[in-house]
C-alpha positions in Angstrom: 116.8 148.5 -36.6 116.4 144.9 -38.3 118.9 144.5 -41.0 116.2 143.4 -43.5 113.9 146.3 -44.9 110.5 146.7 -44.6 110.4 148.0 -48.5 113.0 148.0 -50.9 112.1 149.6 -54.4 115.0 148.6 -57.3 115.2 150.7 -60.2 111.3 151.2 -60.4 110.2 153.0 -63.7 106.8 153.7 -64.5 105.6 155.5 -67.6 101.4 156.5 -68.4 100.2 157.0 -72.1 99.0 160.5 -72.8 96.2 161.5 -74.5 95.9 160.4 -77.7 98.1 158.0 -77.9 101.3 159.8 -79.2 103.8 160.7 -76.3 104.6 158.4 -73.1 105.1 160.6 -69.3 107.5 158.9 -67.5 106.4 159.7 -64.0 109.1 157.3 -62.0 112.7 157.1 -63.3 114.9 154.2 -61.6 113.4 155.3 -58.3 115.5 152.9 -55.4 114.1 153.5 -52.1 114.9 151.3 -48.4 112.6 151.7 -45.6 113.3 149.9 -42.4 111.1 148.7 -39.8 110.0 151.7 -37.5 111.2 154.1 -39.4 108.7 156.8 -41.1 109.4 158.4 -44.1 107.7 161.4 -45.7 107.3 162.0 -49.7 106.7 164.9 -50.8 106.5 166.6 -54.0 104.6 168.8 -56.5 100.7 168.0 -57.5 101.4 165.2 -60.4 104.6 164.3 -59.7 104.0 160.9 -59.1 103.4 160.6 -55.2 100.1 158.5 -55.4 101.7 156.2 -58.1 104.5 155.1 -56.5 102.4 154.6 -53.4 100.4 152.0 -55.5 103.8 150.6 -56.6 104.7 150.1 -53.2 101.1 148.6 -52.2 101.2 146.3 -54.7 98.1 147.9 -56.7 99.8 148.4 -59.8 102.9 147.0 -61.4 105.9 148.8 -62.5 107.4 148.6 -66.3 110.3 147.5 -64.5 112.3 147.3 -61.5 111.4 144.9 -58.6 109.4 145.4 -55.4 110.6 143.8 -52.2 108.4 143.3 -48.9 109.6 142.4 -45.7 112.5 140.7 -47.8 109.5 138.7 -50.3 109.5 139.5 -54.3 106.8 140.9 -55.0 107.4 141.8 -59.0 106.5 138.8 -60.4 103.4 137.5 -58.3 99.9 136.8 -59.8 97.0 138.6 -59.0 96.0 136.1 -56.2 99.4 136.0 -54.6 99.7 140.1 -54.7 96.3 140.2 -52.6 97.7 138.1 -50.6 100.3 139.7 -49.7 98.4 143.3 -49.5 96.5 141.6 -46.8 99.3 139.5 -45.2 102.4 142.4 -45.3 100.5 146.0 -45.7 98.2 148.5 -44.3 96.4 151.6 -46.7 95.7 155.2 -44.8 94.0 157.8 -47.5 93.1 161.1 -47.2 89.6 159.9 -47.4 88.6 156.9 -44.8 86.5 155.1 -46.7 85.0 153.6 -43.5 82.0 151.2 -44.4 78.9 153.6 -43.2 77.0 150.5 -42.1 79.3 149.2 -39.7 80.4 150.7 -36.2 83.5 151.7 -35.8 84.4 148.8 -34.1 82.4 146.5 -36.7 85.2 148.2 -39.9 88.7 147.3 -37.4 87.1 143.8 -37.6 86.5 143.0 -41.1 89.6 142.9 -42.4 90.9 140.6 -39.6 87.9 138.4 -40.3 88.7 138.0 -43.6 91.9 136.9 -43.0 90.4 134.2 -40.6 90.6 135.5 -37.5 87.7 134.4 -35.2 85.2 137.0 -34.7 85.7 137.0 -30.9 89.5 137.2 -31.1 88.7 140.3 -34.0 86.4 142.1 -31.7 89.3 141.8 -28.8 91.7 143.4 -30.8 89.6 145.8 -32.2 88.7 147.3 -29.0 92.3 147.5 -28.0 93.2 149.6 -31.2 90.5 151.8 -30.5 91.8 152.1 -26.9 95.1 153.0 -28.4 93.5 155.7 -30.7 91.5 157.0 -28.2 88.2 156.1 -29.2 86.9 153.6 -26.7 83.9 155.2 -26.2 83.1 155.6 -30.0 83.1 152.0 -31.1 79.3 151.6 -31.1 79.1 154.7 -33.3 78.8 154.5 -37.0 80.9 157.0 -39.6 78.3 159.3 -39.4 78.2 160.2 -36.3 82.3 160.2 -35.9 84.3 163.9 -36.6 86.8 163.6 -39.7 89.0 163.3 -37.2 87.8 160.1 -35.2 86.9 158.7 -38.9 90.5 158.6 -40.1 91.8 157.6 -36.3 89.1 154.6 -36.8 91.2 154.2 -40.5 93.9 153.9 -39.1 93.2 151.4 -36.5 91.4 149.2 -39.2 95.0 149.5 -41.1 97.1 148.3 -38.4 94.5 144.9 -37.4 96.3 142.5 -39.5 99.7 143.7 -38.1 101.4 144.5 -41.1 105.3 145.3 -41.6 104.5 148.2 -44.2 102.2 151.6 -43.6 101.3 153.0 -47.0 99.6 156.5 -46.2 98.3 159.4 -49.3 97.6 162.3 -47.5 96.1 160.5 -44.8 95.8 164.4 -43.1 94.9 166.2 -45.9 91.2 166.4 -44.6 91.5 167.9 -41.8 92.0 170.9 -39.6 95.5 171.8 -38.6 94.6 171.1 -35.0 93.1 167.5 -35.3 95.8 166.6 -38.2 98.3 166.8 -35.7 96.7 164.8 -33.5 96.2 162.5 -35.9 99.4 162.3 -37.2 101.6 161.6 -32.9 99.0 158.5 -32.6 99.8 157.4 -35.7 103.1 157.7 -35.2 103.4 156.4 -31.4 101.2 153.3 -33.0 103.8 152.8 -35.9 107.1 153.8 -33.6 105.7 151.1 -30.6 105.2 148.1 -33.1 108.2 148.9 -35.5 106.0 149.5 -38.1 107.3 151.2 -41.3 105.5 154.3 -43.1 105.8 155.6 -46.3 103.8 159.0 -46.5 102.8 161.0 -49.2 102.3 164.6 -47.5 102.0 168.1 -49.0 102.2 169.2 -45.0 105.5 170.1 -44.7 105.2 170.6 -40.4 104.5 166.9 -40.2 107.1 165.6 -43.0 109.8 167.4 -40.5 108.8 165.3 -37.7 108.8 162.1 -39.9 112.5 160.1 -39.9 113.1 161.6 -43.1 112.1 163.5 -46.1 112.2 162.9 -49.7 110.7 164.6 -52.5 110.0 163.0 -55.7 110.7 165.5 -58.7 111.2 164.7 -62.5 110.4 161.1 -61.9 113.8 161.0 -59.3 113.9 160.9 -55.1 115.8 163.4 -53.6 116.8 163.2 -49.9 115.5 167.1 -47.9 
């Protein structure tokens, strides 16, 4: 594996305001975390323990109260609100347990946004696109929109539209959490084969236990701390 990690997290503390005003939660204590390219890593934890926030940590959505945030070997603590989209759309790639496909584009039409907003041509776009819905075995499927895809071929078409812009960094929140046992393991190997054949890293927030066993490794974030399963 490449020497340089994908993510590194550094002593990352996050804290939210309760109600009222009166008490501070501290939800992530001096969380340190490496995650190297091709390597998947599965978090798991209780309901409120923090999962989805440090996932928005990671994905640049919301800014620790301290520590720093490293992305393919770039600093990402200190950058301004341009430079951190910027970097979402240049270094990472967002699964959710709800697609939120566009429902007036075609499958193949939501893989190409994001790669035209980069500035990739629209031919090049729709070449690509088709190949990642090749790879998630939707070929047949890319005229369709949402609405007529299963949950399942939604949240394959999500995950397609995640990897266009080739990113180094997989940010997933219950990405299966949808779906039938059956189709979340389905799911779940392409996702993997996709993330394992271009040495992409994962981080993914999972309450399914089964699929966080067949992930690299396992951590579970309790009391604000990681601990390795």
């Amino acid at each position: 594996m490449n020497d340089q990690p994908a993510l590194a997290l550094h002593a990352v503390s996050h804290a939210f305001t309760q109600a009222g005003g009166n008490a501070r939660l501290e939800v992530l204590r001096g969380i340190d975390l490496r995650i190297a390219p091709g390597e998947m890593v599965a978090l798991v934890g209780p309901s409120g323990a923090g999962k989805s926030t440090l996932l928005h940590i990671a994905g640049l959505l919301e800014a620790p109260d301290a520590g720093r945030v490293i992305i393919g070997g770039q600093d990402c603590s200190d950058l301004g609100d341009h430079e951190r989209t910027l970097a979402r759309r240049q270094k990472l790639g967002f699964v959710y347990q709800f697609h939120h496909l566009l429902p007036e584009f075609t499958a193949l039409e939501n893989i190409m946004l994001p790669q035209m907003i980069r500035g990739l041509g629209q031919r090049q776009a729709r070449d690509r696109s088709s190949e990642l819905l090749r790879m998630v075995g939707l070929s047949e499927r890319q005229g369709h929109r949402p609405a007529k895809l299963s949950g399942g071929e939604q949240q394959r078409v999500a995950i397609a539209r995640a990897i266009a812009n080739v990113p180094q960094l997989l940010l997933a929140d219950e990405p299966t959490g949808n779906l039938d046992p059956d189709t979340a393991a389905l799911v779940f190997e392409q996702l993997r084969g996709i993330a394992k054949g271009a040495q992409l890293a994962a981080l993914v927030a999972t309450h399914n236990l089964d699929l966080a066993a067949r992930m690299d490794r396992t951590l579970t974030l309790r009391d604000g701390h990681l601990e390795s399963l």
